[in-house]
N, C-alpha and C positions, 0 to 999 in steps of 0.2 A: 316241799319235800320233808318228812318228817326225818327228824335227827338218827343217826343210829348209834346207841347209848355205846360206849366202850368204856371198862374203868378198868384201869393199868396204871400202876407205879413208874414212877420216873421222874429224873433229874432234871431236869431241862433247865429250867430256869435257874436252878442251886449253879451248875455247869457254868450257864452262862453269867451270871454275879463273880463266879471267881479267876472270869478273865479282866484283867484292866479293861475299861472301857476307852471304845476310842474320842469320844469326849474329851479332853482336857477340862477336867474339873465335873464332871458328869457324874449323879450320885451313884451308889449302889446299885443292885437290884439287893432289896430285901425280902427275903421270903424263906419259908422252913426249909430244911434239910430236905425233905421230900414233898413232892407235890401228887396228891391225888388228883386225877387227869381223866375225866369221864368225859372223854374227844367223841364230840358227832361226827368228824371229820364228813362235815356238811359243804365242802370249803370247794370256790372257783377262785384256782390263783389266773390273776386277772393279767398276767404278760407272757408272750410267747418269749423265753427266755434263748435267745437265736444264739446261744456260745457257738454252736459248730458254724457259724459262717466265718467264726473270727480266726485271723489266720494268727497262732502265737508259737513263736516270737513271731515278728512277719516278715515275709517271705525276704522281703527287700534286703533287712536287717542282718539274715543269713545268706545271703546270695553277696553280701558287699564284705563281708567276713576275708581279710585276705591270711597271707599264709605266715601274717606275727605268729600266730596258734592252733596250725590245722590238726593237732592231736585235743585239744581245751574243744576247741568246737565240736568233731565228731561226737567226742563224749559228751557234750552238751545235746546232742539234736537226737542221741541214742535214749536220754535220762541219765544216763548216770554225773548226777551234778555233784556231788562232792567228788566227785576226780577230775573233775572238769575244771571243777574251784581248785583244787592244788596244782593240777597243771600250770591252771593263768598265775596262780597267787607267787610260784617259783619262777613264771619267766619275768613278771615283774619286778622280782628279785635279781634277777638279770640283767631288767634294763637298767633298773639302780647303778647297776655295778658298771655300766658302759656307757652308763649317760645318754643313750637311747632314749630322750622325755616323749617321743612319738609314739617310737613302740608301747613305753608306760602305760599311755594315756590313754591309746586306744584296747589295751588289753585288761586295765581297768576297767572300762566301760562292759567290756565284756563280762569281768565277774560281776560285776554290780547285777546283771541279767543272773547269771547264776545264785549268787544269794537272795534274789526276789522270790525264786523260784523256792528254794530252800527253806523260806519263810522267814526271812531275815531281813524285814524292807527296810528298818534303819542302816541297817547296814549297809544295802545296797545303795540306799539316799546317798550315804556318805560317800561312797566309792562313787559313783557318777560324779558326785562333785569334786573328788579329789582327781578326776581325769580334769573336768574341765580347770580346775584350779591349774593344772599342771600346763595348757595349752596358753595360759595368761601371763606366767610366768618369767619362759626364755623369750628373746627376741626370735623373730621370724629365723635372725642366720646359726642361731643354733640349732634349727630342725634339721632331719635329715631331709631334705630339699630333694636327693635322686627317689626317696620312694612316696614320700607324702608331699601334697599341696597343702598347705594352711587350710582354705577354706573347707575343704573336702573333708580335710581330717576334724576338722568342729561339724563338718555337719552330721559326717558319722557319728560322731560321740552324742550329738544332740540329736539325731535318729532316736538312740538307743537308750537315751532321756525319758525320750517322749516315750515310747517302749513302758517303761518303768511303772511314767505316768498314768500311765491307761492300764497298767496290771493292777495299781493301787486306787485306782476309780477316779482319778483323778481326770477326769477327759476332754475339760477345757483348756489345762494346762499342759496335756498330749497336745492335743491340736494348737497350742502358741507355740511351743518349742520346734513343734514340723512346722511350722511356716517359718519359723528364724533359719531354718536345715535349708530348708526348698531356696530360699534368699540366698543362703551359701554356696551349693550347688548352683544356681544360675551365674551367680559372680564367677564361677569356676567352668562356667559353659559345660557342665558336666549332666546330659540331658537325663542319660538312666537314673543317676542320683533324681534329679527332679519328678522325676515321675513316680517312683521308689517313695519319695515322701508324698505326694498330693495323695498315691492310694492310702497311706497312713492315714493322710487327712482325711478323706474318704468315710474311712473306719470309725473316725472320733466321729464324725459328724453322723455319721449312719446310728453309735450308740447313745447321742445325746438327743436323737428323735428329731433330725433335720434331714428327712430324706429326700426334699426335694434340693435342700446344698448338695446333698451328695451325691444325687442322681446328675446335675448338673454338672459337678466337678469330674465323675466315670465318665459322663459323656465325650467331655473335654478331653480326658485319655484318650479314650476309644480314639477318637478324632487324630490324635496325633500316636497311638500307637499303629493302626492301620496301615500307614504308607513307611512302617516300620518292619524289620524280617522277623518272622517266629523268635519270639524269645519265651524264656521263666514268667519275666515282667507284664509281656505280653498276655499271658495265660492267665497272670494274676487280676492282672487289671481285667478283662472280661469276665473272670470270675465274679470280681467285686462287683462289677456293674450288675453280671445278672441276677445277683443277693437285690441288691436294692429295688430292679427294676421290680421283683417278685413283689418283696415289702410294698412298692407304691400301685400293687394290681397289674398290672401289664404282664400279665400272664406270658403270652406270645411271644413276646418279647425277650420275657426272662429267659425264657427255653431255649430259643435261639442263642441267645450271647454263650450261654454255658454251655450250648454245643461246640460253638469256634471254638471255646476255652478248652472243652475237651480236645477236641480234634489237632491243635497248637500241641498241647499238652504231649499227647500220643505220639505225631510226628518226631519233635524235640527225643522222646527217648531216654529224659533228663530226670534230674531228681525230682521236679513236680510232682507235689503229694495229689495222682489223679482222684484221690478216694475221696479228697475234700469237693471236688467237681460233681462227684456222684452223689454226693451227701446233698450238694445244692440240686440237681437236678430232681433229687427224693424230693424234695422241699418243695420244689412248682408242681412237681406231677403231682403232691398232695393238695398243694393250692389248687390244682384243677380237678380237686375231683378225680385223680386216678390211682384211686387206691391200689391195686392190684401193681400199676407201674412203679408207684413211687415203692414198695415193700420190696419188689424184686433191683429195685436204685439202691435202695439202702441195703438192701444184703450185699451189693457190689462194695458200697464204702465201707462194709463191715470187715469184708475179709482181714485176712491173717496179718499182720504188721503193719496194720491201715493207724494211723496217728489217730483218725475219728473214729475209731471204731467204736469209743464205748459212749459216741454223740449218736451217732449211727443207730446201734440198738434201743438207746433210748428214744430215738424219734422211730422204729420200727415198733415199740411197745405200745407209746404214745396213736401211732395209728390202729394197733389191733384193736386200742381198747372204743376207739371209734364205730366200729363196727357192731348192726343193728344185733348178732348173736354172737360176740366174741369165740375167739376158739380157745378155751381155757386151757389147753394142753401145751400148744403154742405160747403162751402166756406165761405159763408156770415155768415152764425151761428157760424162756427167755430172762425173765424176771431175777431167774438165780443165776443166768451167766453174768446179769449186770452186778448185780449185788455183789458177787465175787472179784468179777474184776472193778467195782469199785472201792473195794476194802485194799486189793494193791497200789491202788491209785495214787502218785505223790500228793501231797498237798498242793493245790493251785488253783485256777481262777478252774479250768476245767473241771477238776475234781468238785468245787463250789459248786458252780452253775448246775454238773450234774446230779448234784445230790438232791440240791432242790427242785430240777425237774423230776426226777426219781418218786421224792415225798408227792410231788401233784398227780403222777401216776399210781400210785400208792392210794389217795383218794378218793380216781376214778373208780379204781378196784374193788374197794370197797363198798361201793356204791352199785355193784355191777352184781347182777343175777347172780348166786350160788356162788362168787368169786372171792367171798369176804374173808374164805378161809387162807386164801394165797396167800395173807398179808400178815406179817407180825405187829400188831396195832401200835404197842409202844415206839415202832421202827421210827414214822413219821416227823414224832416230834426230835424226835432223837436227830435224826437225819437235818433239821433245820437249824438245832442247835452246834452239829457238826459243822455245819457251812458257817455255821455266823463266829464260831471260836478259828477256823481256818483262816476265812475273811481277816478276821482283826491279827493274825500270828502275819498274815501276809501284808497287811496295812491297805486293806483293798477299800475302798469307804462303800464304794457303788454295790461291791457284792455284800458287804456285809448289811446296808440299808436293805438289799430286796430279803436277806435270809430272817433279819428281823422284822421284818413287814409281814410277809408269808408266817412266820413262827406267830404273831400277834394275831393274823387269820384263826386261827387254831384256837389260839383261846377266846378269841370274838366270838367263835362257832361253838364255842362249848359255855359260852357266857359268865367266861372268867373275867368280867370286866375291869379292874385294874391292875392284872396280870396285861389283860391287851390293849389296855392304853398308854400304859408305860410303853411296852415294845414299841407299839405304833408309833407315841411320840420318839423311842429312839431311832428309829428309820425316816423319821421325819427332818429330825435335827442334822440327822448325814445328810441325807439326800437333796437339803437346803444350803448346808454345807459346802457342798460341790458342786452345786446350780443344777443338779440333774432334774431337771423340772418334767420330763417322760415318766418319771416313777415318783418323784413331789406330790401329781396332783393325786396319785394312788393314795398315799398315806393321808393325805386332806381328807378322800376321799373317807375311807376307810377309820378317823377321827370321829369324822361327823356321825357315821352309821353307830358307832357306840356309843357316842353320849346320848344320842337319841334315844338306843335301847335300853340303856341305865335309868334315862328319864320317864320310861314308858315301863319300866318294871319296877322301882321304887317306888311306885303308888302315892308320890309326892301330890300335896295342892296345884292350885292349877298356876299360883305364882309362882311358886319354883319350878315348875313343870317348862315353865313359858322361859325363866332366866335358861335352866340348860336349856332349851330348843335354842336360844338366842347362842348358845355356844356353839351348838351343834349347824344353827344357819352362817355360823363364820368361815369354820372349816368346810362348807358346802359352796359357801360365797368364793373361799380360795381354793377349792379345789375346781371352778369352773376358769376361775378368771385364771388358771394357771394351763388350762388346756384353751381357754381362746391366744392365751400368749403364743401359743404353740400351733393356733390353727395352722399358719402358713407353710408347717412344716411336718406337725405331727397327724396327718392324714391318717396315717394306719398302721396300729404297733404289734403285729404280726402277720405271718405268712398267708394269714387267711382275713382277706381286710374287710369281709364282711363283716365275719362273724366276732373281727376285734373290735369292728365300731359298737355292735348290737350289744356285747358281753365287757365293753371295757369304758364304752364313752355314753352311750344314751343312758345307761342306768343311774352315772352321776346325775344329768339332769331330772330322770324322774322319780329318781327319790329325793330330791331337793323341792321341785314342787309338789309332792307327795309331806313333807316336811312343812311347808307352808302355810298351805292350802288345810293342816289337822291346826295348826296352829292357829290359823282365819278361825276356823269352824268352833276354835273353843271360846275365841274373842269377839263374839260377834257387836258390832257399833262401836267399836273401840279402832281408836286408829291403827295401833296392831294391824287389826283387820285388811284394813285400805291397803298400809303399806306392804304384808306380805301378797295379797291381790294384787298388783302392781309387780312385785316382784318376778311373780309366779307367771301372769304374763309374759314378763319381759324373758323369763327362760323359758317359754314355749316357744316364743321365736326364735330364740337362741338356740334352741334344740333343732330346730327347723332349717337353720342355717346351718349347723352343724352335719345334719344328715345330707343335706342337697352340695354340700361341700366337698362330704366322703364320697357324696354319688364320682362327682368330678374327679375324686383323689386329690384334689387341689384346693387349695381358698383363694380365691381369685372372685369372690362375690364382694362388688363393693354396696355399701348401705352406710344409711344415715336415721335415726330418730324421727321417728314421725306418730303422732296420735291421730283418732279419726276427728278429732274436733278441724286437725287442720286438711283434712281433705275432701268430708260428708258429712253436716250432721243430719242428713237424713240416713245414713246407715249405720245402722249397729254390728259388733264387730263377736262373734262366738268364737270361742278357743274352749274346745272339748279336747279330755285329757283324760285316758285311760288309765287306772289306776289298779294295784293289786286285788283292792278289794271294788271299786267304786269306780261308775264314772261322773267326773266333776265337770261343769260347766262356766267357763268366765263368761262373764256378759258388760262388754264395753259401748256404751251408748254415749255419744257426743254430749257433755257439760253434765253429765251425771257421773256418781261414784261408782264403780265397780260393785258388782256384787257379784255372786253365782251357787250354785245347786250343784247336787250331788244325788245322784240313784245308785244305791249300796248295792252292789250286786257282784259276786268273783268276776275276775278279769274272763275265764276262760268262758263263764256264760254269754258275758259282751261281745265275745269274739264270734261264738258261735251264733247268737244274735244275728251278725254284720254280716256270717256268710249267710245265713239262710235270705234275708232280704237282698243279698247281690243274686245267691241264684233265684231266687221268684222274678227276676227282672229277666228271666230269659221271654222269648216271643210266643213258647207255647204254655206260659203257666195262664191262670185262670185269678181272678179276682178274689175267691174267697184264700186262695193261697198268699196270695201278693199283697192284699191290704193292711191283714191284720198285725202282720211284724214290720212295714213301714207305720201304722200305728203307732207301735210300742218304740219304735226308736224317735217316732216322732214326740211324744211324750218325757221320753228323756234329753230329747237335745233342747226342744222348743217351747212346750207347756210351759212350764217354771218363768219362762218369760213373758207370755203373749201380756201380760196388766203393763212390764214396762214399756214392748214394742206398742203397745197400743196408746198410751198417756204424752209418748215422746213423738206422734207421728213416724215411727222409721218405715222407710221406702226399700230398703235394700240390706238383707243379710249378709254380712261376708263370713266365713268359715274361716278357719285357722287351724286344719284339720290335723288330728291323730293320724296316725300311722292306719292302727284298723279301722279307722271310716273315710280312707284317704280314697277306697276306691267305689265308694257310695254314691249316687247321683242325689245332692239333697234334696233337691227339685223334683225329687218322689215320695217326699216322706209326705206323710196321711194323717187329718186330724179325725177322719172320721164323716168329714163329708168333702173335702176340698185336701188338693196335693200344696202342696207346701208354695209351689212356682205361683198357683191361683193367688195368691195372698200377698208374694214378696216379688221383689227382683234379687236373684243371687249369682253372688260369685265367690269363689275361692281364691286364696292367696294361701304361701308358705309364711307370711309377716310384712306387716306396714311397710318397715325397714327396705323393701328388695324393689319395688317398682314406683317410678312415677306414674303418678294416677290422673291428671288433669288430661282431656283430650284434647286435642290441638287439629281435631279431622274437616274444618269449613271445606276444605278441596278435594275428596279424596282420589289415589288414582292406585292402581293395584296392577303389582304382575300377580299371575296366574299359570298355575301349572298345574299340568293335567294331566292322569294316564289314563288310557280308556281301552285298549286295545288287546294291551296284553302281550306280554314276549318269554324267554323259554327263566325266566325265574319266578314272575309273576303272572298270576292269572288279570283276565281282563275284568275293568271294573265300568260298565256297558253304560251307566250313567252320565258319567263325568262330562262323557261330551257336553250333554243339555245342563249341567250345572255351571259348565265354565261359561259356556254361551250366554246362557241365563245371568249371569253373574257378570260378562260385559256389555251386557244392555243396560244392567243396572248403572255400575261405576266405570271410569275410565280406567282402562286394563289394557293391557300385554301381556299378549297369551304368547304360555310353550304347551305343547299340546304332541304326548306320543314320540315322535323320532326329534322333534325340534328341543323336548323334555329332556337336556341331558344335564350332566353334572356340571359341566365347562360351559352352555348357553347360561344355565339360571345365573352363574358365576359372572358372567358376562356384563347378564342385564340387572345383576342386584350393585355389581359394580357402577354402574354409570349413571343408568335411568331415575326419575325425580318419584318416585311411589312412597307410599307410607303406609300400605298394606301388601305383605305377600299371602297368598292364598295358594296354597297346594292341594289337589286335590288327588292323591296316590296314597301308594301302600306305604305304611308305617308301622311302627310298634313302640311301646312303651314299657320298660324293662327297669325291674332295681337295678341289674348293672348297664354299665356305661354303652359297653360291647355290642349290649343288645337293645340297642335305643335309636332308630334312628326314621328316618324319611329315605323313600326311594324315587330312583329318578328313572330316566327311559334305561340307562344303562349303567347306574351304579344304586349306592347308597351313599346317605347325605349323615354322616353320625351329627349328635349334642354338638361339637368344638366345631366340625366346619359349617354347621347353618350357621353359628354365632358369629366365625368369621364371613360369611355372605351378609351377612347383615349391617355389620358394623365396620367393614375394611371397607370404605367407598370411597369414588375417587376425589367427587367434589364436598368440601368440606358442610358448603350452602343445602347438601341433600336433607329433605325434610326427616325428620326422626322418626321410624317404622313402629308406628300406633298400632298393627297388630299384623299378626302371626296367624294364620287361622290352618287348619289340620282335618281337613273334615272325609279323612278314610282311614286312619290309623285307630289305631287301638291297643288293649294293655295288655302283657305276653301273658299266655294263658298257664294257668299252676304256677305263677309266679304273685304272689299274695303281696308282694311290696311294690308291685310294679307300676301303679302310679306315682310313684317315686320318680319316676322317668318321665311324667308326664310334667309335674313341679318341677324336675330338674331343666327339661330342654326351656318351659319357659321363662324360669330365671335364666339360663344360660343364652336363648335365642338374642338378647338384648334389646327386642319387642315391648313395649307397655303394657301389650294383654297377650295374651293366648285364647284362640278358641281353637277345643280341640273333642274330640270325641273319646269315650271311655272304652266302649265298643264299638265295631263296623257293622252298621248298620244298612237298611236297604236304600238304594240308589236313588227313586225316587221321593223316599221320607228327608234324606238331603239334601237333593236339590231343592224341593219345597221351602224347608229349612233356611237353606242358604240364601236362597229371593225375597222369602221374608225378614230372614236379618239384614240384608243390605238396604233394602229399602225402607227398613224400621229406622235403622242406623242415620243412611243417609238425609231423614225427614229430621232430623237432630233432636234424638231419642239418645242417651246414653247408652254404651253396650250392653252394663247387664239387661237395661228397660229392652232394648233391640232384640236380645238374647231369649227375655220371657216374653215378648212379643210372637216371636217365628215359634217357641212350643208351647204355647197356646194356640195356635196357629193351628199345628197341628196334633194336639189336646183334641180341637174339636173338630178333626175331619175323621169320619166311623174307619176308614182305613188304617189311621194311624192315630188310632188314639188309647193302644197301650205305650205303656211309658218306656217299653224296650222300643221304641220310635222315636218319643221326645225328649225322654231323659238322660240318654248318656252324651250330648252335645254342654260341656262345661266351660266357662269363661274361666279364666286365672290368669290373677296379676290385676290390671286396674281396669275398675270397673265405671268408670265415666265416661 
């Protein structure tokens, strides 16, 4: 997208040089008085910035508030804090006078919360600790004993610690202070205190990007708020659960819990801010796709005295500007209610957070049709260096790391390069700081993309070219290894988890082998070379695992190292990789070096490429359509190699497939007299790493399951019979077949019986999401997690290990471009050595053919993929089926022995 030039005067950086730095000991920023500022605002800020789920102060903190100071609080929960501060500041004065160290200490606590707020975090530091000092003090018998317990009253005050903690970005040292609280509370059998804190905990862990802690820890609530009566607590904790559930995909889910929450909420009658429940409800129904609902959600939490109100319009903005023709009228009103009521706004984490979503909306804008006029362009930056001199007046590290990460955006985009690598490193150094490693590996990330572009515009030699790229492969190297730290937890860092893996995780890995891989190309024979080939593979599987991960929302893929020397050296191993400009080729052959090729061509012509050869594979295209672009892709994936496939003997291709050629049957590509299949045996894998590949099949015996018939969700597939039959003449089998085909039989006999193949032969589908992925049975659907548990939950330990999977009526959900995703996914997930499964559903008797030829390829002790191109060649040369929409969307993946 080209840049759009803006040249406007402004301070930004002057501004930000003449706050202290929160550094201790952190140099300057030096730079002129003014800076000319010719912003592309080209810029994707790369985090759904989720402030409105967070509940501040939380709910707990105020609800446990007793009546030391019920005029200090009103004023506190109203805004007006400086009367809120002199109320507490005089009764503390009071309890001096009466020796009250109770009262003190917990009304201290309280203003420490009010001077946080004020912008005063020293201050506030100091007063939290001057409570706690104060509780260490007397002995237990000089408390007042009739209204406070010891333990209660430390955990209150260390509630409201941790409170502190987490407004200053501190959120590991939040979540230690609420587990010392929750310890206090149980020693005090004080169950609401307990629960009060775990949501806290909740919260830290939800912001440090551990949401499956936190999904686990809401569950646990739920669990034991349930057989509890309607409360505040109650409401809150389902709120909280149904933020996260959203966060980790469970859409469904989400929606439901925040209904109860509502509905608790409603009944009670009570102070319950319902508008925060609407605001989350906005939030799924935009995760789902329901735009229309979630706008009419958020005008609900927008209304008149709503606490989220001005989270609320900016996630209402945030959605117009989604829309394929925006309505710029609606926009334009909207835009200036926010802008106004954010110049009222006290200073706070809110105020922060919103500013900087505001600037990302502000980008969109400018970006958008005829909209560019709505925008004061100097606003932007201005707006980032608001948040980041706020941030440091509040001592926040977390908000002020994302406002100078995002402000270094800006000048990376306008290729102000040591204006944006300063920033950058300054949000690097916070965000390392505080172990925020969710927004760490951003600034790695976001390092590396500018030294590279410094290196690639300095028109330097090709040694110094190579020392920065070697800088820039560091911060690439730590900005991966800092999101695999996190796989187990950081699935998906916003509301919409597709499109946060696509826009916020995959493009680290493929601009890092994009980085590589120019680097190889300029080294060529030099060990350079080898080592970033080697590298570059090894993040294609990593990317590979990474996406079949997010399919899941989980990391629960286990893997180990493995090369092809230790599994086939008659197969060679292809990892194509789609690139901006280029597609590159690795080519790993047993006891040889790596090498690979590259066809220079834009990404979008490759794409476009990849659809036209998937649709010529329909049943009524014609040869001269169908040939000559399996040709041309055959030429860029395989040509460039055929001197090495030929010199090494290799017997069997495996793929290591891109995203767009994931849903390709390579076993049709064309050299111009023979398909690809004629020549090799092939199979696909997501990486070495995912499956054991040695077959272990001397015995085989197979359940089998069948639909044929048809019932009121599925139509009949009139075949199946004569495949299954067919299929237990071959191998020894137990058949479920139609009524006997149910969800609880297969469960049955996958539990007990001694097989090492299951063969299904029913409706299926293959889907980028999870939801939409599954296998059907006589009377339900079988998703990804429960065939994995039929598979692997068996009774006897001695059961032979299930050597394969086979799928032969399913197919990939149609207009859905990622959807063999689902097809990778269910076979790493199934827990199977292979998968054979179909791309498309194909005709009834080209399968069964199919299938009789592969078992009995198989069973004459042929390896599968050999078995595999055996049955379509098979039917290659019967005149009925010998278009390749017959023999080529039947795919092995996983191991191919």
């Amino acid at each position: 997208m080209a840049a759009i030039g803006l040249h406007v005067t402004i301070h930004t950086l002057s501004a930000i040089a003449a706050i202290q730095p929160s550094i201790q000991g952190a140099a300057q920023l030096s730079v002129q008085p003014e800076i000319q500022l010719n912003t592309p605002f080209g810029i994707q800020f790369s985090i759904q910035l989720s402030v409105q789920e967070t509940v501040h102060p939380s709910i707990q903190i105020n609800r446990q508030m007793t009546a030391s100071a019920p005029s200090g609080q009103e004023l506190y929960e109203t805004g007006r804090l400086r009367e809120a501060a002199s109320v507490w500041e005089a009764e503390i004065d009071r309890s001096q006078s009466t020796g009250d160290l109770a009262r003190q200490a917990l009304t201290l606590s309280y203003l420490s919360l009010a001077y946080q707020q004020l912008g005063h975090p020293k201050k506030a530091t100091a007063t939290i600790a001057r409570a706690i000092a104060l509780l260490s003090e007397p002995s237990p018998q000089t408390l007042n004993a009739k209204t406070f317990n010891t333990p209660i009253l430390n955990a209150k005050i260390l509630n409201i610690q941790g409170q502190l903690q987490l407004d200053q970005g501190h959120t590991e040292a939040a979540l230690a202070t609420w587990k010392r609280a929750e310890e206090l509370y149980q020693t005090a059998a004080d169950r609401t205190g307990t629960i009060g804190t775990q949501l806290n905990q909740a919260r830290a862990l939800k912001l440090m990007g551990f949401y499956r802690r936190a999904r686990t820890q809401l569950e646990q609530i739920e669990a034991t708020l349930s057989a509890q009566a309607d409360s505040d607590l109650k409401a809150a904790g389902l709120l909280n659960l149904g933020n996260v559930l959203r966060t980790a995909g469970d859409l469904e889910a989400s929606q439901n819990v925040l209904r109860q929450s509502l509905a608790i909420a409603r009944r009670l009658r009570s102070q319950f801010p319902v508008q925060k429940i609407w605001l989350s409800l906005g939030n799924t129904a935009e995760a789902r796709e329901s735009s229309s609902a979630a706008l009419k959600l958020y005008a609900r939490a927008a209304e008149e005295g709503s606490s989220v109100q001005l989270q609320a319009r900016l996630s209402q903005l945030k959605l117009l500007l989604k829309a394929p023709a925006p309505n710029l009228t609606q926009i334009s009103v909207l835009l200036s209610t926010i802008q106004a009521q954010l110049a009222n706004q006290p200073p706070g984490q809110t105020a922060i957070y919103a500013q900087i979503e505001l600037a990302e909306c502000l980008v969109k804008l400018i970006r958008t049709d005829r909209a560019s006029h709505l925008v004061e362009r100097s606003s932007i930056p201005s707006l980032l260096a608001t948040a980041i001199q706020q941030a440091r007046k509040l001592g926040n590290l977390r908000a002020e790391s994302y406002a100078l990460g995002r402000l270094g955006q800006v000048y990376e985009q306008n290729q102000q390069w040591s204006d944006a690598q300063f920033l950058t490193q300054q949000a690097l150094t916070l965000s390392e700081m505080i172990h925020a490693s969710d927004i760490t590996y951003q600034w790695q990330w976001q390092a590396g993309r500018i030294i590279k572009a410094k290196a690639d515009l300095q028109n330097k030699n090709q040694a110094d070219k190579n020392a920065e790229y070697e800088k820039a492969i560091t911060s690439y190297t730590n900005a991966i290894s800092t999101l695999q730290s996190l796989r187990s937890d950081l699935i998906v860092i916003s509301q919409d988890a597709e499109s946060s893996f696509r826009e916020q995780v995959e493009p680290v890995y493929r601009e890092f082998i994009d980085l590589l891989l120019t680097q190889a190309n300029a080294s060529p024979g030099l060990q350079i070379e080898q080592q970033n080939l080697k590298r570059a593979q090894e993040t294609i599987e990593s990317l590979q695992l990474a996406e079949i991960a997010n399919f899941f929302r989980e990391a629960c893929l286990d893997w180990q190292p493995r090369s092809i020397e230790q599994i086939d050296p008659a197969a060679a191993m292809l990892y194509p990789i789609v690139l901006p400009d280029r597609l590159e080729v690795i080519l790993a052959i047993a006891g040889q070096p790596l090498r690979h090729y590259a066809t220079y061509s834009p990404q979008a012509d490759i794409e476009a490429a990849t659809r036209r050869m998937r649709q010529s594979l329909r049943s009524t295209s014609f040869a001269q359509e169908r040939l000559p672009i399996a040709q041309e892709i055959y030429t860029w994936l395989i040509k460039p190699a055929l001197p090495d496939l030929s010199r090494h003997l290799v017997k069997t291709l495996v793929f290591v497939l891109d995203d767009t050629l994931r849903d390709l049957p390579m076993s049709a590509l064309y050299d111009g007299r023979q398909y690809l299949i004629e020549q090799y045996q092939i199979a696909v894998t997501p990486g070495l790493r995912l499956f054991q590949t040695r077959s272990t099949h001397p015995n085989l015996s197979a359940l089998v399951g069948g639909f044929s018939r048809g019932n009121s969700e599925f139509p009949a597939l009139p075949g199946v019979s004569e495949e299954v039959e067919k299929i237990s003449q071959t191998v020894s089998s137990t058949v479920l077949l139609d009524e006997t085909f149910t969800t609880q039989s297969l469960k049955d006999k996958a539990k007990r019986l001694p097989f090492s193949v299951m063969h299904l032969a029913t409706h299926g589908q293959f889907s980028s999401k999870i939801e939409d992925t599954y296998v059907a049975t006589w009377d339900g659907r079988i998703n990804v997690k429960a065939l994995n548990a039929l598979l692997t939950d068996r009774e006897l330990p001695d059961l032979p290990a299930i050597e394969l999977l086979v799928l032969s009526a399913c197919e990939t959900a149609k207009g859905d471009r990622r959807a063999a995703l689902g097809l990778a996914g269910m076979a790493v997930r199934s827990g199977a050595q292979s998968t054979l499964a179909t791309l498309w559903r194909v005709n009834d008797q080209s399968t069964t053919a199919f299938m009789v030829q592969f078992y009995q390829a198989w069973t004459s002790g042929l390896t599968k993929a050999d078995a595999v191109r055996s049955a379509q060649l098979y039917l290659l040369n019967q005149r009925l089926f010998n278009h390749p929409y017959f023999w080529a969307p039947f795919e092995l993946v996983g191991g191919w022995l």
